[in-house]
N, C-alpha and C positions, 0 to 999 in steps of 0.2 A: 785621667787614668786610662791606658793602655790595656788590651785581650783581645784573644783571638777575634770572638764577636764583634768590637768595636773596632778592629784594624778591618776586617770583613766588610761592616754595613760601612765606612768612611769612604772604602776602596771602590764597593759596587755605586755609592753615590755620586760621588766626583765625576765616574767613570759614563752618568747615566742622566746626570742635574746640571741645574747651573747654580751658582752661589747664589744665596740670598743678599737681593741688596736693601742699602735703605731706603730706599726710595720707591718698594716694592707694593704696585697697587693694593689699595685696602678696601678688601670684600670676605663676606662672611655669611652663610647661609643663601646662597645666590642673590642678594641685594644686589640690582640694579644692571645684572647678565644674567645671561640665560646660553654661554655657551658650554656645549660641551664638551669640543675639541679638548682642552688643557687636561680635562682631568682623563678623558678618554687615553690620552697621550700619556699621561704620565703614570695611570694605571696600568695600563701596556709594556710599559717599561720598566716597572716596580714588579709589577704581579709574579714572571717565569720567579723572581727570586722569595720568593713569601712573603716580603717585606712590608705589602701594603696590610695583611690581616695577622700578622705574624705568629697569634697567639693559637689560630684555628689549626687544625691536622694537615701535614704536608697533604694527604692524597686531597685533601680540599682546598689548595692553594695557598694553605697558611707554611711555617716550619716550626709547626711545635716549641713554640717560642715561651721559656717563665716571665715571670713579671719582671724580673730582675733585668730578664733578655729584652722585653720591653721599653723599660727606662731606657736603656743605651741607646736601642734602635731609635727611640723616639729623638733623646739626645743628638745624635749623629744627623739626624734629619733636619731638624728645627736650623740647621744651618745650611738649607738649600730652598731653591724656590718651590713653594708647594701653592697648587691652584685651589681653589673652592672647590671643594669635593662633594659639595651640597648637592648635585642632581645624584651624588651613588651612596649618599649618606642613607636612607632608610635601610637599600643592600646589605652596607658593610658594617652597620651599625645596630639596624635593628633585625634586619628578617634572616640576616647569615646569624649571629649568635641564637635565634631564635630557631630555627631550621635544626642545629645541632645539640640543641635539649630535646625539639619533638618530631622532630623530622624522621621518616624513615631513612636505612643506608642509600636507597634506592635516589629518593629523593634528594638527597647530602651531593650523591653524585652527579646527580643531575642538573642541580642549579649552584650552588655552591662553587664553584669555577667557572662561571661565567661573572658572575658576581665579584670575586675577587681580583678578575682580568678588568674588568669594566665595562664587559662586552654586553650586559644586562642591565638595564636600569628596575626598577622597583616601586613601586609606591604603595603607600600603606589604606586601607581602603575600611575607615573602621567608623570614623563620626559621621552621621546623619542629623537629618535636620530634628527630631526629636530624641535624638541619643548622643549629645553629647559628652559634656562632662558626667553624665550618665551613662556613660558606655555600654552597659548591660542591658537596656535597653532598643537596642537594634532593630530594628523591624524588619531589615533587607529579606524576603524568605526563599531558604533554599529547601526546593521536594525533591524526595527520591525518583529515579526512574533508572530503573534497572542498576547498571555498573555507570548511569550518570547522576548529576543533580541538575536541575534548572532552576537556576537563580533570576530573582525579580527584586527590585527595588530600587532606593538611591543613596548616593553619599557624598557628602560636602566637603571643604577644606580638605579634601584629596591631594596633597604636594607632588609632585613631577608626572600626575596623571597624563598629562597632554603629550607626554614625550616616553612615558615609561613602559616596559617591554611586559612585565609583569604587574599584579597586582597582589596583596596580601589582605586577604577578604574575611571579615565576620559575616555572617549570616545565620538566621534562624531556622534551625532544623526541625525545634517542635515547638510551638506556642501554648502545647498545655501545660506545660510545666515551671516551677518560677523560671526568673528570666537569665538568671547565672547558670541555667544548665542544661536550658535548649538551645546554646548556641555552638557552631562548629569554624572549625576555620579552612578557608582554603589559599589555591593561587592560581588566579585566572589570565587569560593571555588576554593583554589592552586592545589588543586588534580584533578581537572577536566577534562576529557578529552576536549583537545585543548587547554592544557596551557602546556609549554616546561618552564622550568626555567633552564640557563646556566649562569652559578657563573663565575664573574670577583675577579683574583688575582690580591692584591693591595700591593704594594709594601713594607709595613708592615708588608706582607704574609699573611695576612686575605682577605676572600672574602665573604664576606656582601654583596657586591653590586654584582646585577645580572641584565643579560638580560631575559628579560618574551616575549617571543612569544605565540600571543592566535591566533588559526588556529578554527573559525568557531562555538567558545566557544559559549553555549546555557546558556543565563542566564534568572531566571523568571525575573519579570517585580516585584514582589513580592520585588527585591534585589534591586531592584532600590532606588538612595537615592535622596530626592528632587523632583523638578518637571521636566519633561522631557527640555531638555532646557536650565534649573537652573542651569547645573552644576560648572558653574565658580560661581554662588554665595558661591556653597557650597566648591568648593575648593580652593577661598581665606580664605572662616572662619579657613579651613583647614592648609594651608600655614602659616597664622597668629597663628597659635596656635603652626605649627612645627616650625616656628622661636622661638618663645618662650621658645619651651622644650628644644630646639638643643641648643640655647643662657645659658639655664641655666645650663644643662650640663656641657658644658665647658667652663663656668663659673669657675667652681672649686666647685661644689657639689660632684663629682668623685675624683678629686686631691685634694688633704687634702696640706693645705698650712703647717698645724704641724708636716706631715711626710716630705715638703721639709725643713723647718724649723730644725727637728732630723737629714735630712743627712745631710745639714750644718754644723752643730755641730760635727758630726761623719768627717766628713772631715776633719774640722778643718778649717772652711771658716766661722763661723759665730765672729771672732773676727777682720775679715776686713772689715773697713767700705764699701770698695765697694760693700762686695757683703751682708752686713748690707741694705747697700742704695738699692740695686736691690729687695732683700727681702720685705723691707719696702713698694714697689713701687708696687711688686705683693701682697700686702696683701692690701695696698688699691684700687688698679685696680678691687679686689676680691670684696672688701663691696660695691667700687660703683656699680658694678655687684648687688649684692643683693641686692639693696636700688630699682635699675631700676624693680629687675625681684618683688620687692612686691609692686612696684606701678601698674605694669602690670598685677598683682595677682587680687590685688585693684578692678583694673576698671574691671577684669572678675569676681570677688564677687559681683557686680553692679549690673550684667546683661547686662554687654554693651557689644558689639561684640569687638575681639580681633581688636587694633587698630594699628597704624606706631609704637606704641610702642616698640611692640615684633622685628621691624626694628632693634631700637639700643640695643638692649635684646643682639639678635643674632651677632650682631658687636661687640659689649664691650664683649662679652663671646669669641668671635671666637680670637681677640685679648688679652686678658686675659689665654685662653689655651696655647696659640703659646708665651707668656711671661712666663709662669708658666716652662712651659717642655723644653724652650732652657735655663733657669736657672738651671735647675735642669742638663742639660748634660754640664752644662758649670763647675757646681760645680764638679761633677764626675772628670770634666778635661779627659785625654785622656783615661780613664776605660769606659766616657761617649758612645765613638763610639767603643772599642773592647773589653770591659769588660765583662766576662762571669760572674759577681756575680748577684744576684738575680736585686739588686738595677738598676745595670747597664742595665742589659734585659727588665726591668720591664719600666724607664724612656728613655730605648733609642728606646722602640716599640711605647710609646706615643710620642716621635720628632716624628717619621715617619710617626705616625698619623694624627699631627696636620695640616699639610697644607688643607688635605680634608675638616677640621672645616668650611675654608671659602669656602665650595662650599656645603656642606654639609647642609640641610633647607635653600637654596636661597644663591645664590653666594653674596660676598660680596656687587658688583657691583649693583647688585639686591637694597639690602637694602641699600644703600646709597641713589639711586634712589626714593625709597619710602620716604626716609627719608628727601629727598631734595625738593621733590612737596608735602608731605601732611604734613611736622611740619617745615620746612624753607619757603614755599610757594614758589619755584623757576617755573621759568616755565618749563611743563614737555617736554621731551626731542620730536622733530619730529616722529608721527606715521602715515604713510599713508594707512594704511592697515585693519582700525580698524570698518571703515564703509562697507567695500567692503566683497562682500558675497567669502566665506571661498576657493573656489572652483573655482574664478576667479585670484586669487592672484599667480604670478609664485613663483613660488621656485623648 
């Protein structure tokens, strides 16, 4: 089906891409690169036209795009080469939607367009070693001084710290109070003195994830996101939006179900029904993935805040990736774990990737939970620690 929109985004893509082939490397979440070049490039080229955040405000790089304008653009796209956008994925995924619920205008103008050109990387600065899946929990502490704050602490599993321009910070404002409501949030610059970034190697042999120690770091008050306090408001909207991105990731918007689909055939496994049947099973596992990630699309085209939805977003995708990539090493058969050809490197870096999926935006455990008291109504699991001011609590 033919309109303005869709003869538009066809016209500027041709004009700007190159076709998608079959044979089109398969990588997902930065598994097993770490360049930035492609997507810098190809944000670069995308960005002047809205096209990479479409849904955000033109003055913020987006073109006020509905959901309906969505669907197409994505449609129109999905048939040219698109790189691993995984180093600007927290950016365009979680801290730009997130920026434009709690953001000032000030601040909207400020980062917001760097961010949708690609010229900003981002990293989310929120788990510590004692605050995980507990995220409320944070210890990092940031005191006032004057129109700054100085921030002291640490945080763990930090993804593109080592490369990233910005950071997107929880830290504690007041520790007398429970722990959901002296926290605040900000965004500090990675280069600053009093920020150490030390990169964790993940057995993949990529290391994305980093330790960030900030020693005494001076941040204006300017950078502050939210109201002093807010900061859990602002980093569930945030959490809610990176289950979503992470969910739709690996999903299978990165693993093309028609390249496992070609090595089938190239093996010569797509004329047995078992692994017909398993095929079958990951291509519907895959739609019902899309069906959830455009109702969750849906209700943030609304105006509603990101809801338990992006919960099974992130489950159905995290399950969906770890079906996709132990298919695909099973069809290789044994080239799957010692083949040195292209195919073999390429699906046996993604198995080694996948487990992280379920821990990766909110451990699985996590969303079940959410998924279990706010759309099954179950009752929520024992918390004793939630009224009691932050600084009384042993641990």
């Amino acid at each position: 089906m033919s309109g303005p929109l869709r003869d538009e985004a066809r016209t500027a893509f041709e004009s700007l891409l190159r076709p998608r082939r079959a044979d089109s490397p398969v990588t997902v979440l930065g598994a097993g690169a770490d360049d930035l070049a492609p997507g810098t490039a190809f944000l670069g080229v995308l960005g002047p036209g809205g096209w990479v955040v479409p849904t955000w405000p033109r003055a913020y790089g987006g073109r006020d795009a509905t959901t309906d304008d969505v669907a197409v653009i994505a449609e129109e796209l999905a048939r040219f080469e698109t790189p691993d956008l995984y180093p600007f994925l927290v950016g365009l995924h979680v801290v730009g939607p997130t920026l434009l619920t709690a953001a000032t205008d000030e601040q909207r103008r400020r980062w917001l367009p760097a961010i949708a050109a690609g010229t900003e990387i981002w990293c989310q600065l929120f788990s510590e070693p004692g605050a995980g899946s507990d995220l409320a929990n944070v210890g990092a502490r940031a005191e006032r001084d004057g129109d700054q704050w100085r921030i002291t602490g640490q945080k763990v599993w930090s993804s593109r710290a080592a490369y990233a321009h910005r950071g997107f910070l929880l830290a504690r404002t007041d520790p007398t109070v429970p722990k959901h409501t002296g926290i605040t949030a900000f965004a500090i610059e990675m280069t600053a003195p009093g920020v150490e970034v030390r990169p964790l190697r993940q057995m993949n042999g990529d290391a994305h994830f980093n330790e960030v120690f900030l020693d005494d770091l001076a941040v204006t008050d300017a950078d502050r996101i939210g109201p002093i306090g807010g900061g859990w408001g602002v980093a569930r909207t945030a959490l809610a939006n990176e289950r979503g991105a992470v969910g739709a990731v690996s999903a299978g918007t990165g693993v093309s179900l028609g390249r496992l689909e070609t090595l089938a055939r190239d093996r010569c496994r797509s004329g047995d029904p078992r692994w017909r049947d398993r095929l079958a099973a990951a291509h519907a596992a895959s739609e019902a993935a899309r069906f959830t990630r455009h109702r969750a699309r849906t209700r943030a085209e609304a105006g509603q805040t990101p809801g338990p939805e992006g919960s099974g977003a992130k489950l159905r995708g995290s399950a969906t990736f770890k079906a996709t990539v132990d298919l695909a090493v099973g069809i290789l058969g044994p080239s799957g774990v010692a083949g040195s050809d292209v195919d073999a490197l390429e699906w046996r870096t993604l198995f080694l990737t996948a487990p992280s999926i379920s821990i990766r935006g909110g451990t699985d455990e996590i969303q079940r939970n959410i998924i279990g008291e706010h759309i099954l109504g179950l009752p929520p699991e024992p918390r004793v620690d939630t009224d009691r001011p932050w600084n009384e609590v042993p641990r």
